[in-house]
PDB file of N, H, CA, C and O in Angstrom:
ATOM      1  N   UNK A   1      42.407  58.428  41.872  1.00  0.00           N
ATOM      2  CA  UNK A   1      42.080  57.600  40.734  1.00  0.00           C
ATOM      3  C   UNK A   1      41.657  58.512  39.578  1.00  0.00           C
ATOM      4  O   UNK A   1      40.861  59.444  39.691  1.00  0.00           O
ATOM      5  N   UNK A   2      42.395  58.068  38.243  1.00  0.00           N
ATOM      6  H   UNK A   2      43.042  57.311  38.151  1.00  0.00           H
ATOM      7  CA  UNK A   2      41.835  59.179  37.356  1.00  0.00           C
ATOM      8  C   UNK A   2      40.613  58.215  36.507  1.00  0.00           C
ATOM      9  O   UNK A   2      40.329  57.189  37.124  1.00  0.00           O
ATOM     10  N   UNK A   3      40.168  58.331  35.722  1.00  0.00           N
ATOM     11  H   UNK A   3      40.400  59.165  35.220  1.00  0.00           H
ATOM     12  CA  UNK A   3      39.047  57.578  34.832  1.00  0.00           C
ATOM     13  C   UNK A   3      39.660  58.163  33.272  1.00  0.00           C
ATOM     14  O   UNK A   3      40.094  59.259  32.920  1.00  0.00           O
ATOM     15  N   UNK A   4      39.440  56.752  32.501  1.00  0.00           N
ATOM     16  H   UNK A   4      39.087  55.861  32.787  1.00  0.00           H
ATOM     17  CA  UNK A   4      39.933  57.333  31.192  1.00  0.00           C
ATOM     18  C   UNK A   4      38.349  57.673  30.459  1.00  0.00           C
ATOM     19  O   UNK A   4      37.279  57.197  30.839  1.00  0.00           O
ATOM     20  N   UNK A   5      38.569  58.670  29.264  1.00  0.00           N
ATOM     21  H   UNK A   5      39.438  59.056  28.956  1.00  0.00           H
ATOM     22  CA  UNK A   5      37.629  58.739  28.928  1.00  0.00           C
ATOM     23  C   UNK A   5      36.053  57.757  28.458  1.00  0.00           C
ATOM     24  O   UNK A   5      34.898  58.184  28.463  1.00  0.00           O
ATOM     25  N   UNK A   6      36.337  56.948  28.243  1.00  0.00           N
ATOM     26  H   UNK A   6      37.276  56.602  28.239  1.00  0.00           H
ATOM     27  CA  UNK A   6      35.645  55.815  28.213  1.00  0.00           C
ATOM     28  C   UNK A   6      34.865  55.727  29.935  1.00  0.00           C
ATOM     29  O   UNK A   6      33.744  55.832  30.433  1.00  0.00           O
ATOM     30  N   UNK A   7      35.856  55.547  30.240  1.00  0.00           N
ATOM     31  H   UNK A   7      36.766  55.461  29.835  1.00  0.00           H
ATOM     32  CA  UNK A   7      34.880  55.468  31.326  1.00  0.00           C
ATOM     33  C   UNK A   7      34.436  56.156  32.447  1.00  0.00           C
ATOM     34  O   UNK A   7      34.301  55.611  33.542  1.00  0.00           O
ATOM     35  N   UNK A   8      34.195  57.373  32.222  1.00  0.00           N
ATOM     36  H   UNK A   8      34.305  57.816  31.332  1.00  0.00           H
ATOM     37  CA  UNK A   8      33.952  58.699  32.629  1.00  0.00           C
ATOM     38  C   UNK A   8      32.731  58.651  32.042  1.00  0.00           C
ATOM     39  O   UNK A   8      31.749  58.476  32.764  1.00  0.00           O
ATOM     40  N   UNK A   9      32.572  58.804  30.580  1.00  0.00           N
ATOM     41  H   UNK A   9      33.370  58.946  29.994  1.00  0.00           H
ATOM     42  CA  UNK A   9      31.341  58.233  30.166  1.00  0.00           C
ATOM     43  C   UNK A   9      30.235  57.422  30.176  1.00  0.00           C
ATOM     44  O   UNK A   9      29.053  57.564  29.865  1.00  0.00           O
ATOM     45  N   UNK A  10      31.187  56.183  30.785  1.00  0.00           N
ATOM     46  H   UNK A  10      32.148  56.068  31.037  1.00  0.00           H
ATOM     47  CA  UNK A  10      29.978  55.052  31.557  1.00  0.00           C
ATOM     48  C   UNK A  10      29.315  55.391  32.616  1.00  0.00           C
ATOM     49  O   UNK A  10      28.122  55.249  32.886  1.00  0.00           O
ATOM     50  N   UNK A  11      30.291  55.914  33.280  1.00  0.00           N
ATOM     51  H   UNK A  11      31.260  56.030  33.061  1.00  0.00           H
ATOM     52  CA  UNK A  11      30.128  56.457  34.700  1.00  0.00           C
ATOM     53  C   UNK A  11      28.872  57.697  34.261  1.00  0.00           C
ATOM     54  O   UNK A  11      28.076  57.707  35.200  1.00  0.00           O
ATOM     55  N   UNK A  12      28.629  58.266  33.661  1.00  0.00           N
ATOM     56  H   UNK A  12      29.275  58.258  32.898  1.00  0.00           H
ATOM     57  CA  UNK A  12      28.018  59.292  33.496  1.00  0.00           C
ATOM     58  C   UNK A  12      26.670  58.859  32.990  1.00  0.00           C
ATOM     59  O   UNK A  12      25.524  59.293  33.106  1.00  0.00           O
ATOM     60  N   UNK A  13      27.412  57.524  32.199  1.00  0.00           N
ATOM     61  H   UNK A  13      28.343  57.171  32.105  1.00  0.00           H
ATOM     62  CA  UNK A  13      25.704  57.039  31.699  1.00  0.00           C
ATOM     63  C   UNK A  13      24.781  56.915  32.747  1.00  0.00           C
ATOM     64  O   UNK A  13      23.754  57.558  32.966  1.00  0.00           O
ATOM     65  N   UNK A  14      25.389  55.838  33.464  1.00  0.00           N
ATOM     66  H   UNK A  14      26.223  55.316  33.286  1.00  0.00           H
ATOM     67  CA  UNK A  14      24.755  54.941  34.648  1.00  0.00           C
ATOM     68  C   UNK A  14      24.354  56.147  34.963  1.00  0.00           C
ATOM     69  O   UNK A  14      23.235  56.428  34.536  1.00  0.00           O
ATOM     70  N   UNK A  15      25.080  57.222  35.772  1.00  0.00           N
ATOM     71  H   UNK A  15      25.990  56.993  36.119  1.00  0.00           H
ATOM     72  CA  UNK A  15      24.566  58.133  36.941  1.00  0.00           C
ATOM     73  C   UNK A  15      23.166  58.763  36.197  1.00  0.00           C
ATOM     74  O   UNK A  15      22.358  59.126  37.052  1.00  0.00           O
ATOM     75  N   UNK A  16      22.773  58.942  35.024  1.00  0.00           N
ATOM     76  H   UNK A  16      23.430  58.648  34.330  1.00  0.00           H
ATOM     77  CA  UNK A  16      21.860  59.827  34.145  1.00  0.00           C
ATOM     78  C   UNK A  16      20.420  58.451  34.636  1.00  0.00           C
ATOM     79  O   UNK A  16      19.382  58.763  35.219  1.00  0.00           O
ATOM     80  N   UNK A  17      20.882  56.612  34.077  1.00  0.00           N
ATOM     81  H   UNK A  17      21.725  56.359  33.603  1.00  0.00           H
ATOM     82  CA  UNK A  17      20.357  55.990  34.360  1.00  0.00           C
ATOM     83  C   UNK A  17      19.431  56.118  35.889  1.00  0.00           C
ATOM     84  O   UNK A  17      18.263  56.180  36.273  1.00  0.00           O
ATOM     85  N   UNK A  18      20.904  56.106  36.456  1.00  0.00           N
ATOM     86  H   UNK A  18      21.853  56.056  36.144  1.00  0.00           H
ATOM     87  CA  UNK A  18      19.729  56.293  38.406  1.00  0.00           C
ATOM     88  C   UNK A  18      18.843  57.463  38.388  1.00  0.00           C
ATOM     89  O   UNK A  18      17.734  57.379  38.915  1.00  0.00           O
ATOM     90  N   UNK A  19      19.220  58.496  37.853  1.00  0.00           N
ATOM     91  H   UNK A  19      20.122  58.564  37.425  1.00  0.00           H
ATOM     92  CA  UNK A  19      18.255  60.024  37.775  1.00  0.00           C
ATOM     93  C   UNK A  19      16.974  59.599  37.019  1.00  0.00           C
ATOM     94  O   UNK A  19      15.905  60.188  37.183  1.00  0.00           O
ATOM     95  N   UNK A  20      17.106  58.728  36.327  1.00  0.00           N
ATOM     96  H   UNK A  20      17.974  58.250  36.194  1.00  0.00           H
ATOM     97  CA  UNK A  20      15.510  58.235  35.466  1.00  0.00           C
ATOM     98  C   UNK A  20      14.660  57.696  36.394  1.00  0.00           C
ATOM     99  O   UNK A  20      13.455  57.913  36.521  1.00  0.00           O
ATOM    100  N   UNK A  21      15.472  56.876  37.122  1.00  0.00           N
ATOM    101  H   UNK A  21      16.451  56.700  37.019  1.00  0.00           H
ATOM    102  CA  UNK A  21      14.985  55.214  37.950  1.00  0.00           C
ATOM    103  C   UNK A  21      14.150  56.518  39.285  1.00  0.00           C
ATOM    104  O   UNK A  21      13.008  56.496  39.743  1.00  0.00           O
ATOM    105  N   UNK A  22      15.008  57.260  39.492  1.00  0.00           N
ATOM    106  H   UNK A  22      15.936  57.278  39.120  1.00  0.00           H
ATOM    107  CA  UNK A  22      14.706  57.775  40.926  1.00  0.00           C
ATOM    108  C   UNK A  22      13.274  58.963  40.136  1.00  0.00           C
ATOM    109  O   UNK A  22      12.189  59.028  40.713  1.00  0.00           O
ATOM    110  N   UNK A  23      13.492  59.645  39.043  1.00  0.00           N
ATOM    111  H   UNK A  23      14.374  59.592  38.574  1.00  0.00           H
ATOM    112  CA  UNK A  23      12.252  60.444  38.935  1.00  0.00           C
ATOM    113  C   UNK A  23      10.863  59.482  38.099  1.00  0.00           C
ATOM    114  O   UNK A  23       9.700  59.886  38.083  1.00  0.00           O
ATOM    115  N   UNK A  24      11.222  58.492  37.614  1.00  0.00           N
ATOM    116  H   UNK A  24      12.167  58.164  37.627  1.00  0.00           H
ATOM    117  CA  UNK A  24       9.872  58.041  37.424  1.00  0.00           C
ATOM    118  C   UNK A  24       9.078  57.215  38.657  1.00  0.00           C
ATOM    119  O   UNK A  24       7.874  57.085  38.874  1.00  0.00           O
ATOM    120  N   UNK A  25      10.680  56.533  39.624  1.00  0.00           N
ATOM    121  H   UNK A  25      11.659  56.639  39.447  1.00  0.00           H
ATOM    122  CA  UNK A  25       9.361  56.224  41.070  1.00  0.00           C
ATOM    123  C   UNK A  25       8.917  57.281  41.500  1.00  0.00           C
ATOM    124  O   UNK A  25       7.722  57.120  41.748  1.00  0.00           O
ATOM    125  N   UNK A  26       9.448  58.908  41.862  1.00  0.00           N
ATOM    126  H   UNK A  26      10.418  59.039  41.661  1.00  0.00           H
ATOM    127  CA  UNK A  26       8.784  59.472  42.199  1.00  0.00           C
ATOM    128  C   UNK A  26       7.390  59.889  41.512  1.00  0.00           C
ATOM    129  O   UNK A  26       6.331  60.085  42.110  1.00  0.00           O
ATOM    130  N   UNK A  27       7.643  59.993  39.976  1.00  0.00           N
ATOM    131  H   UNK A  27       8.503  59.834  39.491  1.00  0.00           H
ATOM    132  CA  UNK A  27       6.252  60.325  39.546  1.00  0.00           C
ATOM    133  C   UNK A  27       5.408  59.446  39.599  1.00  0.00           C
ATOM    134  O   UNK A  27       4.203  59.699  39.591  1.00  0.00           O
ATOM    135  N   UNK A  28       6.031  57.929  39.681  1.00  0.00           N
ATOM    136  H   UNK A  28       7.010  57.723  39.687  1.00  0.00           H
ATOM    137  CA  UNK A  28       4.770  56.784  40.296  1.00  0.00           C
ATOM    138  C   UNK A  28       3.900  56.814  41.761  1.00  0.00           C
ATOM    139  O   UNK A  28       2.718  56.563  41.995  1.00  0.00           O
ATOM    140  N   UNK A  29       4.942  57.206  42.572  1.00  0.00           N
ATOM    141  H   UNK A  29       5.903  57.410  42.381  1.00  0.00           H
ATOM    142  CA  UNK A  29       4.346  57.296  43.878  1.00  0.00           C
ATOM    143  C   UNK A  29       3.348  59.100  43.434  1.00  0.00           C
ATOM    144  O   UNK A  29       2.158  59.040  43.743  1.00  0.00           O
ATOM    145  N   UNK A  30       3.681  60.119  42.968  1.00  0.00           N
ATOM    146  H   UNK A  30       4.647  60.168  42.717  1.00  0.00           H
ATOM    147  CA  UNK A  30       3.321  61.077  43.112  1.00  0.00           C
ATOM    148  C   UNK A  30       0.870  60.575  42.083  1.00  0.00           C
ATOM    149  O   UNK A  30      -0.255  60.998  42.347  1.00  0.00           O
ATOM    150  N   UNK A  31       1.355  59.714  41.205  1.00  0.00           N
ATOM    151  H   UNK A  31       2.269  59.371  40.990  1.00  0.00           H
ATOM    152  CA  UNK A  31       0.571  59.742  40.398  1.00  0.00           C
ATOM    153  C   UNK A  31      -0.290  58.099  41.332  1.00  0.00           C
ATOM    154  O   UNK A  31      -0.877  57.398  40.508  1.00  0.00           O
ATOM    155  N   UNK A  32      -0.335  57.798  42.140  1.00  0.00           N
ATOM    156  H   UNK A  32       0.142  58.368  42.810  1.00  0.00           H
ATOM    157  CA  UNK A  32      -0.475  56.576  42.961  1.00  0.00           C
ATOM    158  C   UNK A  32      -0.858  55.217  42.463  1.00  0.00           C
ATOM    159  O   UNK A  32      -1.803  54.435  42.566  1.00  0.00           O
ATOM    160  N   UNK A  33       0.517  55.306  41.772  1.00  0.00           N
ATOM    161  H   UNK A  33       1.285  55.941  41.688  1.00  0.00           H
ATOM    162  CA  UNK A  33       0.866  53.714  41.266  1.00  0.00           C
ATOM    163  C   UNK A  33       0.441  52.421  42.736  1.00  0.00           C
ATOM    164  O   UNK A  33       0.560  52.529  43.956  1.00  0.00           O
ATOM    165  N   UNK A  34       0.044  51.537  42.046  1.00  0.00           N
ATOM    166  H   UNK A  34      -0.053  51.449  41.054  1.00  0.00           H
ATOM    167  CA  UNK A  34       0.286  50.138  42.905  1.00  0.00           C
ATOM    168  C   UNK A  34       1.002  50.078  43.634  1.00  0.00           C
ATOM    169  O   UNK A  34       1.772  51.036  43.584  1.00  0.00           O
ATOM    170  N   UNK A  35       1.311  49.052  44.765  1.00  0.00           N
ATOM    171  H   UNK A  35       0.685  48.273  44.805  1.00  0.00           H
ATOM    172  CA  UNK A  35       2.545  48.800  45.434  1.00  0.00           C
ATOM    173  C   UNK A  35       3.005  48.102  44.726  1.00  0.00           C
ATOM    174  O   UNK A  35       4.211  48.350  44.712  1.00  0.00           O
ATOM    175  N   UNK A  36       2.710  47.096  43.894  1.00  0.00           N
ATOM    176  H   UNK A  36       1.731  46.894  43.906  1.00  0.00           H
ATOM    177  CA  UNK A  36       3.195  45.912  43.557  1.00  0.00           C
ATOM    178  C   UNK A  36       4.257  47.007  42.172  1.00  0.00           C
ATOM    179  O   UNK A  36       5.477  46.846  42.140  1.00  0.00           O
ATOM    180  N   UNK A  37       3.804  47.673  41.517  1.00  0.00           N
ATOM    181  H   UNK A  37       2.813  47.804  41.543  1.00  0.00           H
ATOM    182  CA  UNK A  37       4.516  48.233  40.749  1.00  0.00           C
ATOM    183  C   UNK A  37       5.015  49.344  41.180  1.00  0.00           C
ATOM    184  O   UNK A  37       5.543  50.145  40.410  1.00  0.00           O
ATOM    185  N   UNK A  38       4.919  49.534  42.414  1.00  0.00           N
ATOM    186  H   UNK A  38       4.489  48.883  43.039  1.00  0.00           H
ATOM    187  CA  UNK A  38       6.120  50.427  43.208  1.00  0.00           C
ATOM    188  C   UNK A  38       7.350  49.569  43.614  1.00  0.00           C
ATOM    189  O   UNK A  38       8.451  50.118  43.659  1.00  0.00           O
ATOM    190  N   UNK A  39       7.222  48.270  43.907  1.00  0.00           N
ATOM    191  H   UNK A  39       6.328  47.824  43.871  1.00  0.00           H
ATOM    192  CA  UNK A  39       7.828  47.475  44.536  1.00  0.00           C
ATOM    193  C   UNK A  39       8.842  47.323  43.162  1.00  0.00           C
ATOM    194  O   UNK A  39      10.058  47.488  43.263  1.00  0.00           O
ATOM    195  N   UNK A  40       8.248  47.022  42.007  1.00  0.00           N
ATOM    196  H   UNK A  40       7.260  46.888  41.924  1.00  0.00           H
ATOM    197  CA  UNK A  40       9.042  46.957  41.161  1.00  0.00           C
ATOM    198  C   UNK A  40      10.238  47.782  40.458  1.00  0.00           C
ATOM    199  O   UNK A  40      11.348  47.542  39.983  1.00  0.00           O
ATOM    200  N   UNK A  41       9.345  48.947  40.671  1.00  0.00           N
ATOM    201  H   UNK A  41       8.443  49.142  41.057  1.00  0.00           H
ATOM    202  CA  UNK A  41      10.360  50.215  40.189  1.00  0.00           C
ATOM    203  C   UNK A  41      11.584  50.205  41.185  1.00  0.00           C
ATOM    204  O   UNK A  41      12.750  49.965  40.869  1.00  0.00           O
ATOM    205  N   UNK A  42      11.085  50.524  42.514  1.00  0.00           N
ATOM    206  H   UNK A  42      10.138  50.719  42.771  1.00  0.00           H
ATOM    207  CA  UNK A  42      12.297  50.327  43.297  1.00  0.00           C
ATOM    208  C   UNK A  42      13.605  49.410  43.691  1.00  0.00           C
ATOM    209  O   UNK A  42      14.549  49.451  44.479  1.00  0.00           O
ATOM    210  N   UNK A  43      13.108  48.600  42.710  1.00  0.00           N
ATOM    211  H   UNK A  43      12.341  48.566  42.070  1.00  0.00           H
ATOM    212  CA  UNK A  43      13.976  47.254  42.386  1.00  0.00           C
ATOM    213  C   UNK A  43      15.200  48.114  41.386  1.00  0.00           C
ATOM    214  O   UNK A  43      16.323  48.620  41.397  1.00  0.00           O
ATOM    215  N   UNK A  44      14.097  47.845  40.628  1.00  0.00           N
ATOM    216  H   UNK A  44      13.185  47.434  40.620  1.00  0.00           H
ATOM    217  CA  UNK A  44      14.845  49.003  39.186  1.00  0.00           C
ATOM    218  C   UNK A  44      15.888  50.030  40.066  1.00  0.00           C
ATOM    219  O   UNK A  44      17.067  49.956  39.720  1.00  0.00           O
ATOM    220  N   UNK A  45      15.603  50.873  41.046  1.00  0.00           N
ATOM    221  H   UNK A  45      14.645  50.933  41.327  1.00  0.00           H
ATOM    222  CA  UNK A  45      16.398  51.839  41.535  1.00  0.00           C
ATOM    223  C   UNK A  45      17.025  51.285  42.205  1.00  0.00           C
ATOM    224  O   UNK A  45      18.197  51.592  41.985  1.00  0.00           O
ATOM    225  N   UNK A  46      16.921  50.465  43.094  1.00  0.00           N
ATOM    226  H   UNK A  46      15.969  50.216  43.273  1.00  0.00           H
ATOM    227  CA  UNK A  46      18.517  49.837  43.753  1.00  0.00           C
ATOM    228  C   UNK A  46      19.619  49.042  42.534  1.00  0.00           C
ATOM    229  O   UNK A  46      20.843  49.145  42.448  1.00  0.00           O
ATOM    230  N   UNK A  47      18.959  48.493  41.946  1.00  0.00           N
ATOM    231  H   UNK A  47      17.965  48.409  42.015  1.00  0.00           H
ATOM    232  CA  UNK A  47      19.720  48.008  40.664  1.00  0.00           C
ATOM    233  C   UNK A  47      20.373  48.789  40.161  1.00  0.00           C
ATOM    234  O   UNK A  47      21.571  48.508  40.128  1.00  0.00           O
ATOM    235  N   UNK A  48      19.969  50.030  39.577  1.00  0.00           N
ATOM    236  H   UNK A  48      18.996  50.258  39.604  1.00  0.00           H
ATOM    237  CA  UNK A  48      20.522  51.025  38.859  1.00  0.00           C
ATOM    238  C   UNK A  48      21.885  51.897  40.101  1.00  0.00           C
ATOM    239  O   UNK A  48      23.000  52.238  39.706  1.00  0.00           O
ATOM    240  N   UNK A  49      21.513  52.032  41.184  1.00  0.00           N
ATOM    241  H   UNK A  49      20.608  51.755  41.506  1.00  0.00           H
ATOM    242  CA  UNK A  49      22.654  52.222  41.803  1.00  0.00           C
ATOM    243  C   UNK A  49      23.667  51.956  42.526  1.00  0.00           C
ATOM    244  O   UNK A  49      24.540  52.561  43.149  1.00  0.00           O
ATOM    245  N   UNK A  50      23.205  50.419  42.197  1.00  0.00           N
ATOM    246  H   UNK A  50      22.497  49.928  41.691  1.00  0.00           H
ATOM    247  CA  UNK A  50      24.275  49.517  42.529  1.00  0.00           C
ATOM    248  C   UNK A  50      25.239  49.684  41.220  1.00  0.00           C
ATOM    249  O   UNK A  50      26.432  49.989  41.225  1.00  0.00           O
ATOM    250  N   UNK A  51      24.436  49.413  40.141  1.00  0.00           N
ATOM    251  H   UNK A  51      23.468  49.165  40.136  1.00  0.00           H
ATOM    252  CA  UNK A  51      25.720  50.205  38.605  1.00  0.00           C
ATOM    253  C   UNK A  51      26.103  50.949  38.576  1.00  0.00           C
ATOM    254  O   UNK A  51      27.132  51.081  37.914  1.00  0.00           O
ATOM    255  N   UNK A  52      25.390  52.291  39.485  1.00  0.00           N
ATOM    256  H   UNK A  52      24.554  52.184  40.023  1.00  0.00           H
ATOM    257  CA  UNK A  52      26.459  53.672  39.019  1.00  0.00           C
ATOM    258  C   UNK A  52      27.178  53.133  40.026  1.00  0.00           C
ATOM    259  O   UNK A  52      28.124  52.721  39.355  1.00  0.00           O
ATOM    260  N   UNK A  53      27.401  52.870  40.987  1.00  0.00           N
ATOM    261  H   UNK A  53      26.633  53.205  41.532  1.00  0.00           H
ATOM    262  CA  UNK A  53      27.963  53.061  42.811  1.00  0.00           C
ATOM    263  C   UNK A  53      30.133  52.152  42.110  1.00  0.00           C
ATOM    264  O   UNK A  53      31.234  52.150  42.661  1.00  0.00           O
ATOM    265  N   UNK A  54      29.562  51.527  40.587  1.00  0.00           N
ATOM    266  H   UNK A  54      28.668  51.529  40.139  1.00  0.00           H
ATOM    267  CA  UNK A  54      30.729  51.016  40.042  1.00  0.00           C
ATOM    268  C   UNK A  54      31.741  52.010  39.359  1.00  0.00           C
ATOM    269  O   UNK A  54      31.388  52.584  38.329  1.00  0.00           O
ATOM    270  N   UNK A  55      32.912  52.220  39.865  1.00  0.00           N
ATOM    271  H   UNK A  55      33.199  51.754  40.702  1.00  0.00           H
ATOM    272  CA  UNK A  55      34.019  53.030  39.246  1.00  0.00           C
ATOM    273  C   UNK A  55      34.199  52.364  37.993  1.00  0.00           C
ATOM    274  O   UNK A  55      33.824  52.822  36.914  1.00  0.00           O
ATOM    275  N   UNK A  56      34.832  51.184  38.177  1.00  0.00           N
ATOM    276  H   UNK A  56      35.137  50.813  39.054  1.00  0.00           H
ATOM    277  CA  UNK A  56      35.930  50.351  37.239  1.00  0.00           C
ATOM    278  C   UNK A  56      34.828  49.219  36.420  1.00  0.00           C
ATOM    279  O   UNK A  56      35.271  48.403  35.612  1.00  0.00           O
TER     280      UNK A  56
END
């Protein structure tokens, strides 16, 4: 499968997106956020890589 530029770019967004999602839960858990707002973030991170995990 090739990707046209356009969406090579999306693809790149999203993936930058999950790298946010995944280092601010870690700095939440590292800085000892709530559960309840751990629970949330990690929402945020399955969400977010369920969007990159999209080619098309």
């Amino acid at each position: 499968m090739v990707l046209s530029e356009a969406e090579s770019t999306d693809l790149m967004d999203r993936m930058f997106q999950l790298r946010c999602a995944c280092e601010d839960l870690h700095t939440a858990i590292l800085e000892g956020e709530d559960a309840t707002e751990l629970s949330r973030m990690s929402g945020d991170l399955v969400a977010a890589a369920r969007r990159a995990e999209r080619l098309r």
